[in-house]
C-alpha positions in Angstrom: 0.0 0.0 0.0 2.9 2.3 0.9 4.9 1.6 -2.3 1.9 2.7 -4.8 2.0 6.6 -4.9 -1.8 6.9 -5.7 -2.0 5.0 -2.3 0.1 7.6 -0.6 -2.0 10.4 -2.4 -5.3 8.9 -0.9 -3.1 8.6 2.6 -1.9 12.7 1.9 -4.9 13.7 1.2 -7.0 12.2 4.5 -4.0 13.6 6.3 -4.1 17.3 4.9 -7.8 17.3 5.4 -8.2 16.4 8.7 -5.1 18.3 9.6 -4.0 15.5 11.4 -1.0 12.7 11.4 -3.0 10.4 13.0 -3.3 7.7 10.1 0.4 8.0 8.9 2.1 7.9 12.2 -0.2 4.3 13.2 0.9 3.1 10.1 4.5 3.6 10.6 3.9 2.5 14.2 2.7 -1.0 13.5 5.8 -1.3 11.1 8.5 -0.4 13.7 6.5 -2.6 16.2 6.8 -5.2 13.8 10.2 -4.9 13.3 11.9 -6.8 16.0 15.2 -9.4 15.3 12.9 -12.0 17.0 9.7 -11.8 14.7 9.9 -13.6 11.7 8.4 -10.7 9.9 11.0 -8.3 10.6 12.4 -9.5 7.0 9.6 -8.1 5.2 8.8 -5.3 7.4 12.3 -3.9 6.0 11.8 -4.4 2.8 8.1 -2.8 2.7 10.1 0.3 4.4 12.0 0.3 1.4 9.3 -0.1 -0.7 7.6 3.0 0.9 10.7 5.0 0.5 10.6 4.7 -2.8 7.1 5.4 -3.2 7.5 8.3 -1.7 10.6 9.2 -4.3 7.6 8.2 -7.0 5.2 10.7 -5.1 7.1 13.4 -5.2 8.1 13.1 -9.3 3.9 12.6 -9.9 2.5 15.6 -10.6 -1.2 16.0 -10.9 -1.8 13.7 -8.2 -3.4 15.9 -5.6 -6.4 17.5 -5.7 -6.7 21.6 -5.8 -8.3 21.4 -2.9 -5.1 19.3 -1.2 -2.7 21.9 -2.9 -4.3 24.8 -1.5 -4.6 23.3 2.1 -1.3 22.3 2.2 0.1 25.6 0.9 -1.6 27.1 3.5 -0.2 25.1 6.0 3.3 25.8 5.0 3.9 28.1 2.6 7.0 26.6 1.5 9.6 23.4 1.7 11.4 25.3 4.9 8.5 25.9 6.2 8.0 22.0 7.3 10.1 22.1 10.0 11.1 18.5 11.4 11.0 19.1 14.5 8.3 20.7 15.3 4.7 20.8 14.0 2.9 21.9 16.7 0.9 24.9 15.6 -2.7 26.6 16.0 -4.3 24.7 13.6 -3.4 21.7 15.2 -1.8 19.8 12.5 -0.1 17.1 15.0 -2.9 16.6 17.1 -5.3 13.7 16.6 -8.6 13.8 16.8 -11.1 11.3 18.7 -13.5 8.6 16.8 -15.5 9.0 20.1 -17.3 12.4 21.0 -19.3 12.9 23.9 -23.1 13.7 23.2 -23.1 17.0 24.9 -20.0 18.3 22.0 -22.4 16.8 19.3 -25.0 19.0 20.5 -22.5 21.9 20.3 -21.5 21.3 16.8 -21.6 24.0 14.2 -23.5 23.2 10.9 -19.8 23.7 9.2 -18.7 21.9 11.2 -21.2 18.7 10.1 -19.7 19.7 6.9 -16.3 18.9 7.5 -17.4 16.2 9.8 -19.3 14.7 6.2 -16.5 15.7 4.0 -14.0 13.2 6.5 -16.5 10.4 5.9 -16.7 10.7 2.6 -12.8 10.7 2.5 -12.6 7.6 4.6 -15.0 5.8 2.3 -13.2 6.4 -0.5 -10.0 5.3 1.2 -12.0 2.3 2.3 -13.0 1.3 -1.6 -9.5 1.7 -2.9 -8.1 -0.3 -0.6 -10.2 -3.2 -0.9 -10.2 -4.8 -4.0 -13.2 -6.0 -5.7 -13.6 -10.1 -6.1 -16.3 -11.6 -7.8 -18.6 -14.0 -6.4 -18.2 -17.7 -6.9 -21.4 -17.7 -8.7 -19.9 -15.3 -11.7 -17.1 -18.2 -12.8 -17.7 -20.3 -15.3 -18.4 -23.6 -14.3 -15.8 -26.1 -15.1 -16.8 -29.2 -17.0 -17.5 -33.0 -15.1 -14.0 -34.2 -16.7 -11.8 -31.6 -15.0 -13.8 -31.4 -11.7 -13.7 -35.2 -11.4 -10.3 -35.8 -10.3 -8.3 -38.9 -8.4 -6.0 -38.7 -6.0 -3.3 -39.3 -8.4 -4.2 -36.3 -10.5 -4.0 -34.8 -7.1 -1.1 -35.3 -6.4 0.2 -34.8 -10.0 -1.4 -31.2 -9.8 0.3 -30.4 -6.4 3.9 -31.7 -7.9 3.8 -29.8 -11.3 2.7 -26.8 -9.2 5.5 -27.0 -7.0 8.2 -27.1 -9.6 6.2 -24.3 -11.6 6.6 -22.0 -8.6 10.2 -23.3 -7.8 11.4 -23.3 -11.8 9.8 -18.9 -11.6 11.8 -18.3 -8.6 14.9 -19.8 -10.4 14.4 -17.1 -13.6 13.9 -13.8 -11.1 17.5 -13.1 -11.2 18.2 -13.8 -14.9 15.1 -11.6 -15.8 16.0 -8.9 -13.4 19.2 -8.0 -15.2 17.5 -7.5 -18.6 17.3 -4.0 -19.8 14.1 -4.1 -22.3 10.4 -5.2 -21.4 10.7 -7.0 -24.8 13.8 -8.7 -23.6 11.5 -10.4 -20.3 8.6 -10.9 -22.1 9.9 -12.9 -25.0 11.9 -14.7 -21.8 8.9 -15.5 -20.2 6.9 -17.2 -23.2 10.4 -18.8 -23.7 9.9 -20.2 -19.8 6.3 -21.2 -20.7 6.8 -22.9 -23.7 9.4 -25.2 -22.1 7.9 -25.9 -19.0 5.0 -27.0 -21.2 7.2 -29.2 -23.3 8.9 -30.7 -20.0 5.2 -30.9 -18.0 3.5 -33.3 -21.1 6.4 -35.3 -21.5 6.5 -36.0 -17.7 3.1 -36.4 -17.4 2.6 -38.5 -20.2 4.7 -40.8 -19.0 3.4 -40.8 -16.0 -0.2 -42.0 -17.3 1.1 -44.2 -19.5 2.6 -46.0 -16.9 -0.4 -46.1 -15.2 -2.9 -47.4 -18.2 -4.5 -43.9 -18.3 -5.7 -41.7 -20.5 -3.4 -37.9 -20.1 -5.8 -35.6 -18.3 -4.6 -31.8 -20.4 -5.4 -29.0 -18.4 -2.7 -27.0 -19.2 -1.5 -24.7 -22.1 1.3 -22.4 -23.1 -1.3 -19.8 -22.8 -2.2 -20.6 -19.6 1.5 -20.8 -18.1 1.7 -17.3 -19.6 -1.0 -15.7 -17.7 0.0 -17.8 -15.0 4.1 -16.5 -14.8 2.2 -12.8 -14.8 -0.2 -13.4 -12.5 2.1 -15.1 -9.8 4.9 -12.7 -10.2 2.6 -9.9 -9.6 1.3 -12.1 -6.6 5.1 -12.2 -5.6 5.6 -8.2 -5.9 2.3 -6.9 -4.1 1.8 -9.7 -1.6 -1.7 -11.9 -1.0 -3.3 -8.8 0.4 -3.2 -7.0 -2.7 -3.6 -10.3 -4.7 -6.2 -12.5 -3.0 -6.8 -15.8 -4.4 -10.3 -14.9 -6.3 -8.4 -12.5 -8.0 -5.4 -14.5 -8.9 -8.1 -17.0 -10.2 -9.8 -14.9 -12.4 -6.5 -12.9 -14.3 -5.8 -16.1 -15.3 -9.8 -18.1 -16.2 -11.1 -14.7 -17.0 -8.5 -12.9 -19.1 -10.2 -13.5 -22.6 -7.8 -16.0 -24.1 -8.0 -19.7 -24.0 -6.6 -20.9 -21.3 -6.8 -24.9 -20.7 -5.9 -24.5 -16.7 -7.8 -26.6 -13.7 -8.7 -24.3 -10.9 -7.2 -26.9 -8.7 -3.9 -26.5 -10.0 -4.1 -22.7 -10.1 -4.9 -22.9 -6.5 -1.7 -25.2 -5.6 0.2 -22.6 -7.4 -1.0 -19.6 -5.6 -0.2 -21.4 -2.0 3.2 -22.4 -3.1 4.2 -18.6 -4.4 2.5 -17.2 -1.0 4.8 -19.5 0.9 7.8 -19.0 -1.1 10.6 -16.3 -0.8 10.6 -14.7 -4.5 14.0 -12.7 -5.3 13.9 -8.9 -5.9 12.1 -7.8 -8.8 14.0 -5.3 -10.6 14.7 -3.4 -13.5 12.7 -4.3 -16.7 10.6 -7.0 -14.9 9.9 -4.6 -12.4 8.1 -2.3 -14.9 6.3 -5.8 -16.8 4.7 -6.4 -13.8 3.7 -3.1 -13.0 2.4 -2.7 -16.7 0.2 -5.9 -16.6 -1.3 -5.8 -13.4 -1.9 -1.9 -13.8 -1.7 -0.6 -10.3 0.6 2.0 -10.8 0.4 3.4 -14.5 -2.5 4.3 -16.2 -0.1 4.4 -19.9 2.8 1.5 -20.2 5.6 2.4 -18.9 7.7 2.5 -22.5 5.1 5.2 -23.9 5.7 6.8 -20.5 9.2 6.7 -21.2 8.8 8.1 -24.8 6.5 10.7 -23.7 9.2 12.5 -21.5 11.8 11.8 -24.1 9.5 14.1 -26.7 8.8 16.6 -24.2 12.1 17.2 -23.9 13.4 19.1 -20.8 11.6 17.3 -17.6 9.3 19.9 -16.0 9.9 21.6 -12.8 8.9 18.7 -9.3 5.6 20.0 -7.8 6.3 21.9 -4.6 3.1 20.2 -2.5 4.2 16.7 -3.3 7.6 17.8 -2.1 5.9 19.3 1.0 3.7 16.5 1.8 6.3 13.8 1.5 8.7 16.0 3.9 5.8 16.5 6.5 5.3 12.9 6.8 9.0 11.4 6.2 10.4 14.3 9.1 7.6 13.3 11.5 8.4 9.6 11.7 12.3 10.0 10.6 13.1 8.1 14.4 10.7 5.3 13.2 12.4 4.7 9.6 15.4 5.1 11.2 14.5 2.2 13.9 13.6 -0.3 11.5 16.3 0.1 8.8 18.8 -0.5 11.9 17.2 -3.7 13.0 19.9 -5.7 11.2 22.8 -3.5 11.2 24.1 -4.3 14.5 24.4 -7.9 14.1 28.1 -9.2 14.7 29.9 -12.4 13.3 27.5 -12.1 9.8 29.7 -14.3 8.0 28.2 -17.1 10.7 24.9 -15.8 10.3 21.8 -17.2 8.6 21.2 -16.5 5.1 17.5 -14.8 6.1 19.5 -12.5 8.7 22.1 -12.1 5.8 19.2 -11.1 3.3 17.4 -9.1 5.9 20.9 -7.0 6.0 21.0 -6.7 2.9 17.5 -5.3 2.3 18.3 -2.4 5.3 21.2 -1.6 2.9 19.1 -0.4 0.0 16.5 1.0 2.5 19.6 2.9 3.5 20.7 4.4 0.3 16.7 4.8 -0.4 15.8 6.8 2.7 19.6 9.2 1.2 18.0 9.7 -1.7 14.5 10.7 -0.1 16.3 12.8 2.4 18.3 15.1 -0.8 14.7 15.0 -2.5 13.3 16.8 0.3 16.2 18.6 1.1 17.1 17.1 4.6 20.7 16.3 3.6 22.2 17.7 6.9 20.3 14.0 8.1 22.7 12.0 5.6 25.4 12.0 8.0 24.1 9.0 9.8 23.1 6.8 6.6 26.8 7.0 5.4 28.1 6.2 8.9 26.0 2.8 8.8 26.3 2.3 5.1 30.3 2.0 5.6 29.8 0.1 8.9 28.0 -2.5 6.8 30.0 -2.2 3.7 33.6 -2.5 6.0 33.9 -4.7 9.3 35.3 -2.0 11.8 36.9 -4.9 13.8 38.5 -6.9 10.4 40.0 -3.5 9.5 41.8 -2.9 12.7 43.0 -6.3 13.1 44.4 -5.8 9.2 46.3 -2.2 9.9 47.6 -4.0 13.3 48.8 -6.9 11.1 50.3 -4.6 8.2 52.2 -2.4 10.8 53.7 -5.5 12.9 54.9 -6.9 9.0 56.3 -3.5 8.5 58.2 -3.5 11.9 59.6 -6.9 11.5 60.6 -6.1 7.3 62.8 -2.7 9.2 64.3 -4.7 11.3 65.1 -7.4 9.1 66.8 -4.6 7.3 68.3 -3.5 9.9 70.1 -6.2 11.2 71.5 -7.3 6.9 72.6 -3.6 7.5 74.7 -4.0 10.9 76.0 -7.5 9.1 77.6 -6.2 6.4 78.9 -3.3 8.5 81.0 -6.0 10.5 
């Protein structure tokens, strides 16, 4: 939710209305309570802090996503970029304070009609932060019915499906790397209908073998099409998580997309178990932007004519000032929390010993590091750098290896003089 900038607009927005930090600041509290060594989920809570950060670097190059309304309010809060000062943000208007769910009935009584206004103007905000957030499924009813041969499976089909599933998932998680590095969306998609055409290929000849050994006709409910979808549909799965991808949905991109697609629902749901258990690699570069172009969240245009479009337009226009301002009133207000949770790795000693989760969740506060730099120049908060670079080369360089090197290379040097020394006083004699 934090990573999409039209979800941090909608988050701005409910903020700058209700003049309040309420909604950010328990947000970011439920992350850094999260974001213990102990809890399993501290991984992931790093990396989503990353993922914000760089939502918020995506925020503030958006223009036009704020409403007037948004721009005025916030300009009238603070006129300009110094004007958000990080340390404080106490002021009249009560910008930091939050306001109560629960009125007594006596203040109710009291209220102004404008102020019923405002009061309707907050609901209406909510409600619409309520239906972007939750994404529509269909019913069960609106699927089309499979036919009696596919839902009429054995236990050995069963099993078949769950196997096939697995090493579809595992056979994905395998590519991430190799498709990360290429440089063209053309490049990763011709890759992935490479993938599907060969795991189809591989998958019938197993499983024909399979059923011929077992006197039994091959049960086909799977095409290169299908894989396709399916290779889309889990790696988006794998970049926004099952909250954003629940498993009606994941169903239907694939059942429902308008081509043919031979794929049992049973099959589809072994997949989508498997990929919510399993620990995808980063998704980067071009198959970053793939996955954002099919599933759609992020773009309204692909992200090639996006590219083209700023290419003919020539010199990049001038950054919105009340994105800027927005993302510095929230990043400055919780900069202790972001802070906290990138450092929940960092201290660990002896990593060479350590486990390769621990090693991975270091390496995630890394780029959450050199994320939250780049967000802090953006915003112009670079006096706040200092600390980032003093934990960047902390991580980078083992303090304790480096002085036990220079202690090494000075006692070498010692001994080489007086080697030297003592050839000298020998050939003197």
């Amino acid at each position: 939710m934090l990573s999409n900038r039209r979800r941090l607009n909608d988050i701005v927005s409910a903020c700058v209305r209700s003049r309040s930090l309420s909604l950010w600041r328990m947000l970011m509290a439920c992350m850094a309570e999260c974001a213990q060594p102990q809890h399993e989920v501290s991984i992931e809570v790093v990396r989503a802090c990353a993922s914000m950060l760089q939502g918020i670097l995506d925020f503030c190059d958006s223009p036009g996503l704020l409403e007037d309304e948004v721009r005025w309010k916030l300009k009238e809060i603070f006129p300009t970029l110094a004007d958000v000062n990080p340390w404080n943000y106490s002021s009249p208007t009560g910008i930091d304070q939050c306001v109560s769910l629960v009125t007594d009935i006596t203040q109710k009584q009291d209220v102004t009609p404008a102020d019923d206004q405002t009061d309707d103007e907050m609901d209406k905000v909510l409600n619409k932060l309520t239906q972007k957030f939750s994404l529509k499924q269909l019913d069960e009813d609106d699927v089309t019915p499979m036919s009696s041969a596919q839902t009429r499976i054995s236990d050995d089909d069963e099993s078949t499906e769950k196997i096939t599933a697995k090493q579809f998932v595992d056979s994905l998680i395998d590519k991430i790397a190799e498709w990360s590095k290429f440089k063209s969306t053309l490049e990763v998609d011709d890759a992935i209908l490479d993938f599907s055409s060969g795991f189809y290929n591989v998958f019938s000849a197993v499983q024909n073998e399979a059923f011929k050994s077992k006197s039994k006709a091959q049960l086909e409910f799977l095409n290169t099409d299908a894989i396709y979808i399916t290779v889309y549909s889990t790696l988006c799965l794998a970049l926004r998580g099952k909250e954003a991808v629940p498993w009606m949905t994941f169903r239907d991109n694939v059942l429902k997309s308008g081509c043919i697609v031979y794929a049992s629902e049973s099959w589809l749901r072994n997949v989508y178990d498997n990929a919510v258990d399993s620990t995808f690699g980063e998704i980067e570069a071009a198959l970053l932007h793939v996955v954002k172009d099919y599933d759609g969240l992020d773009h309204r245009i692909l992200t090639d004519v996006e590219r083209l479009q700023q290419i003919s337009l020539g010199k990049p226009q001038e950054k919105p000032i009340e994105e800027r301002i927005a993302a510095r009133w929230f990043i400055a207000s919780e900069w202790n929390s972001i802070v906290q949770i990138l450092s929940t790795f960092l201290g660990i000693k002896d990593r060479r010993k350590a486990r390769q989760k621990i090693k991975d969740g270091i390496e995630y506060s890394i780029k959450g590091m050199q994320l939250l730099a780049a967000v802090a120049l953006e915003l112009e908060l670079a006096d706040r750098c200092g600390w980032i670079f003093e934990k960047l080369v902390e991580s980078s360089c083992d303090v304790d290896e480096l002085r036990t090197l220079a202690e090494s290379e000075d006692q070498a040097c010692v001994e080489s003089m007086r080697e030297k020394y003592n050839r000298n006083i020998m050939l003197v004699q």
